[in-house]
ZAMARGU-4260 file (C-alpha; in steps of 0.2 Angstrom, whole numbers, plus 5000, padded with zeros to 4 digits):
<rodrens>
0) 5513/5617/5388 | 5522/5611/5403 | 5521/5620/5419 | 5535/5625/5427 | 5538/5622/5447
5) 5549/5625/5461 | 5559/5611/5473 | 5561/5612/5492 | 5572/5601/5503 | 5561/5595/5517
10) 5562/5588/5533 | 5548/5574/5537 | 5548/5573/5559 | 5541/5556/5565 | 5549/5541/5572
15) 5566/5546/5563 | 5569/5563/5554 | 5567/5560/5536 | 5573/5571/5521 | 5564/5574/5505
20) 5560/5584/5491 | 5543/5594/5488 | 5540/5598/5471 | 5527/5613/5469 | 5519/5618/5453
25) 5520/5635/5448 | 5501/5637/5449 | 5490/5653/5453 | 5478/5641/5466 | 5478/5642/5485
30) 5479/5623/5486 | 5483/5608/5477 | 5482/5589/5475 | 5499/5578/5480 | 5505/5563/5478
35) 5519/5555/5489 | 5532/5542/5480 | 5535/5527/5488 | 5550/5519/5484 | 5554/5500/5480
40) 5567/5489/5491 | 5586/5492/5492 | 5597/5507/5493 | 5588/5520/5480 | 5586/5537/5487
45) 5571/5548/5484 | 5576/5549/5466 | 5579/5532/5462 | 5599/5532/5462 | 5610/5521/5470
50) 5627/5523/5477 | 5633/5506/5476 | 5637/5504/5462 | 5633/5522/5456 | 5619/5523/5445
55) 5608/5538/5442 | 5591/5528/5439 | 5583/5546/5441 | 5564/5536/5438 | 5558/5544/5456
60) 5563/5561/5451 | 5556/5560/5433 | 5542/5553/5438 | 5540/5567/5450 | 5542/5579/5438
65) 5529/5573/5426 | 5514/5573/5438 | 5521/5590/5446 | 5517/5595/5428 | 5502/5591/5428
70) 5495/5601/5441 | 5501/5593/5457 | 5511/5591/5472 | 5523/5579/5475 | 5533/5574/5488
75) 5548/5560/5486 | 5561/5555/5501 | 5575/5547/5504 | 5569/5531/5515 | 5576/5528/5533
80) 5597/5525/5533 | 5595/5527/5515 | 5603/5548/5508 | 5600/5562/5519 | 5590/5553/5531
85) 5593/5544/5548 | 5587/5528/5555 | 5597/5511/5550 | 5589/5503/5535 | 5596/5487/5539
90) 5585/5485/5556 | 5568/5494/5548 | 5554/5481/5545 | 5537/5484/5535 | 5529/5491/5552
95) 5544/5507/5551 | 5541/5508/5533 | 5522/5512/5535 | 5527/5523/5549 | 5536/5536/5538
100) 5524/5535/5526 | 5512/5541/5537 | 5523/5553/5543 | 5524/5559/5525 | 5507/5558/5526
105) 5502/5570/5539 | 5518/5582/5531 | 5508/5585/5517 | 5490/5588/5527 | 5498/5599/5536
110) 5507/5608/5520 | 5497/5626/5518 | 5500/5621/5498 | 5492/5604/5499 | 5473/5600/5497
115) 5473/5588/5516 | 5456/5578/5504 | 5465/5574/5489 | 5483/5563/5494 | 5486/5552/5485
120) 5502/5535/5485 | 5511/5531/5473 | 5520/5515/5475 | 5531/5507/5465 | 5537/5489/5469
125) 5537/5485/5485 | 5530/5502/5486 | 5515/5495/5480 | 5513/5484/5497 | 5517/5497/5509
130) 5507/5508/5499 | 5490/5495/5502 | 5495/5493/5520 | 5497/5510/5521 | 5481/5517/5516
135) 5470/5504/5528 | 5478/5514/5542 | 5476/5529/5535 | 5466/5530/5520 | 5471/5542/5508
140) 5461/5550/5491 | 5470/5537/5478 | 5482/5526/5475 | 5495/5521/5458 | 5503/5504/5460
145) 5517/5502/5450 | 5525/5486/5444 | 5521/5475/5460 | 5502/5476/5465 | 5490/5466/5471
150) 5505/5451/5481 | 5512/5448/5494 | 5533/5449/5496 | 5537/5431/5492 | 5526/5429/5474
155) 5538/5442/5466 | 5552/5430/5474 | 5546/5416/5468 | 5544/5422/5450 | 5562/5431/5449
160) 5568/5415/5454 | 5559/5404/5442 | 5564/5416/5425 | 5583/5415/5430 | 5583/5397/5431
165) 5574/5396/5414 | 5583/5406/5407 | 5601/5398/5414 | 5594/5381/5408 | 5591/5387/5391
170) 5612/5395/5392 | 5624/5389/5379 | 5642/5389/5381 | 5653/5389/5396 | 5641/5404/5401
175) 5627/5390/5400 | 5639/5377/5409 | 5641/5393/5425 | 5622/5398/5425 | 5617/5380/5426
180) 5628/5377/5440 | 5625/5395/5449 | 5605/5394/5447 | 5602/5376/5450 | 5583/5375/5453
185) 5581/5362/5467 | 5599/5370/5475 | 5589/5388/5473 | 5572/5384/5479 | 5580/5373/5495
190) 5592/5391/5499 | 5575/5400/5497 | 5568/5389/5508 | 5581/5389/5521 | 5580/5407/5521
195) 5562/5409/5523 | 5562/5397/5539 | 5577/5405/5548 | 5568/5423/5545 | 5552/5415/5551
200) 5559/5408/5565 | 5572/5425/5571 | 5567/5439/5583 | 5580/5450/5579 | 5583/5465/5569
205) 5596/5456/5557 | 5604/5440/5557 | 5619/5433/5548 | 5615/5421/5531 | 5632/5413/5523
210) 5642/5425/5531 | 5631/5440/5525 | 5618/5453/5537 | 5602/5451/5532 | 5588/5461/5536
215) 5579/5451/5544 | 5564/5460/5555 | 5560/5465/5537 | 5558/5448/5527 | 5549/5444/5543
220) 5536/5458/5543 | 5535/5453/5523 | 5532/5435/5526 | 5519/5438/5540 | 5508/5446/5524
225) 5500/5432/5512 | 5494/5439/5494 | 5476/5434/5499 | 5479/5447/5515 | 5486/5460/5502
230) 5470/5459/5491 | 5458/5459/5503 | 5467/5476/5509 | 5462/5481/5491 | 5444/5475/5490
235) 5441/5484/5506 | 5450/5502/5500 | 5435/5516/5495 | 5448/5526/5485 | 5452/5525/5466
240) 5465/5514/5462 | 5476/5512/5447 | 5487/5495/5447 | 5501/5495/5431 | 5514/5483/5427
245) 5524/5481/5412 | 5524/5468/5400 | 5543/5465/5399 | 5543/5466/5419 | 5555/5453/5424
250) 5551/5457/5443 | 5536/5459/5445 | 5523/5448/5435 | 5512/5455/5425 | 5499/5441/5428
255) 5498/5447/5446 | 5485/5461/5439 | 5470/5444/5436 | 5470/5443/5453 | 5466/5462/5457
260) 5453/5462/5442 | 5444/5445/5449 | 5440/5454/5464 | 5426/5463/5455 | 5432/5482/5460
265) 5422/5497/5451 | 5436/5509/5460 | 5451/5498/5453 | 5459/5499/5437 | 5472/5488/5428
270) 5484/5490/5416 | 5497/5479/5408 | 5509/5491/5396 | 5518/5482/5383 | 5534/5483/5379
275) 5537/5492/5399 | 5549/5487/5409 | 5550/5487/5430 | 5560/5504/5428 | 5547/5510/5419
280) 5555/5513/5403 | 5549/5505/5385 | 5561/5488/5383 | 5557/5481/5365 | 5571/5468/5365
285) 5571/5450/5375 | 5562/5448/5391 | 5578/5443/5401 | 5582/5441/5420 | 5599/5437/5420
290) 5602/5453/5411 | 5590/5465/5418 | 5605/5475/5426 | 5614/5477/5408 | 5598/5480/5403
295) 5593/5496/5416 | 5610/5506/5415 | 5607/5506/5396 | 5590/5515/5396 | 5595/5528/5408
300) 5595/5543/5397 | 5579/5534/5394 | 5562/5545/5396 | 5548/5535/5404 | 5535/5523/5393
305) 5525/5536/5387 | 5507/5525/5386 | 5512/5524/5406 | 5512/5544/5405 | 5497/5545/5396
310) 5487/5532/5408 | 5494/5542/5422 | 5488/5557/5417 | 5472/5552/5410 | 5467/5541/5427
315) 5475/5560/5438 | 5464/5570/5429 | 5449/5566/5443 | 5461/5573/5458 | 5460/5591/5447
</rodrens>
């Protein structure tokens, strides 16, 4: 039987005011477990949506919804310059990102509803690094890393790149003949590189690439991590961890997780879900880079893989 709950619009006060949502199940307890959702990179508000172009993703908010179901708090928000709340998303590097999670952090310990002893993070993308970062500063009850733990910024780069310019190699046509061209690997890896060494090498909040802004205080924050520094973050966490990623993941690579098990960790789980997708949604078609946009505004309607929802609820059940 699902539980029913109530929404509040919240305001989260610390280096910038930030706006979220606080989903509350309809509970007869004086206090309850939460979990925070941390978004991944770009323009997605606290529900996962974007406005340019408009697509309703929704996998924050349903994701949301499915744990508040299950007995708990949780608390998603729009990230800084991103919805409702303010700050300038282009100038906000790693260190602003763990600065509002924090934030969120010490909203909920200081929530009547919310049990301070059991927070936990759930990150999703680059979620999943802010997330590991996050919790060395203040260490929280748990963590749920979704598509993207255990690396570093550039590995997930690296491994976009490397699909498309499979897959444009293996194009046929005159759509073959523009991938080839467009996705070029040596004229892709020497742009990569180019980019990496005039972000390394900036001081400033942005800086213009090929005519276009980049944020670059937040590639350069990213860059300054290395995967070996991300896992020894996890090696070192006390909590429960659960790392996830979906087989059909096209950015995040589901290899990544070997890592996270080599280390040894009694308190880490992994989890490769076949047939998942980095939305989170069950994909059972080709594996595809170059078509993963198409791909995502076809499974909106979509619910979420429901072997993710069963792991999640099983690996929860401890928080209760």
């Amino acid at each position: 039987m699902e539980t029913s709950f109530i929404e509040e619009q919240v305001t989260i006060n610390g280096e910038v005011i930030l706006k979220g949502t606080l989903t509350i199940p309809q509970i007869e307890k004086e206090q309850l477990p939460a979990v925070l959702i941390i978004n991944g990179s770009g323009a997605a508000n606290r529900d996962g949506n974007i406005k340019i172009p408009p697509i309703k993703f929704n996998i924050y908010k349903k994701l949301s919804h499915f744990i508040t179901e299950l007995g708990f708090i949780t608390l998603r928000y729009d990230k800084r310059g991103i919805g409702e709340s303010k700050g300038n998303a282009r100038t906000a590097g790693v260190s602003d990102l763990v600065d509002d999670i924090n934030s969120n952090i010490r909203f909920l310990q200081d929530h009547p509803k919310v049990n301070k002893d059991k927070i936990i993070l759930l990150g999703h993308s680059e979620g999943c690094i802010l997330s590991t970062i996050a919790n060395e500063i203040t260490p929280v009850s748990g963590l749920i890393l979704l598509s993207g733990a255990g690396t570093n910024l550039r590995e997930p780069l690296k491994y976009q790149n490397s699909q498309i310019v499979e897959e444009a190699k293996k194009s046929k046509g005159l759509k073959g003949v523009i991938f080839k061209r467009a996705f070029e690997e040596s004229k892709n890896q020497k742009q990569q590189d180019d980019l990496y060494n005039i972000v390394i090498n900036s001081t400033g909040d942005t800086i213009k690439y090929k005519h276009k802004k980049m944020p670059a205080k937040w590639f350069r924050e990213h860059f300054k991590y290395s995967s070996e520094e991300i896992l020894d973050k996890l090696k070192n966490a006390q909590c429960p961890i659960i790392a996830i990623t979906g087989e059909k993941d096209v950015q995040a690579n589901p290899e990544d997780l070997k890592s996270i098990e080599n280390l040894g960790k009694e308190n880490i789980k992994c989890m490769t879900i076949r047939n998942m997708d980095h939305i989170l949604k069950e994909f059972t078609g080709k594996k595809t880079a170059l078509g993963a946009i198409k791909q995502y505004k076809k499974e909106i309607s979509h619910p979420i893989h429901p072997q993710l929802k069963e792991a999640l609820g099983e690996w929860l059940t401890k928080f209760k």
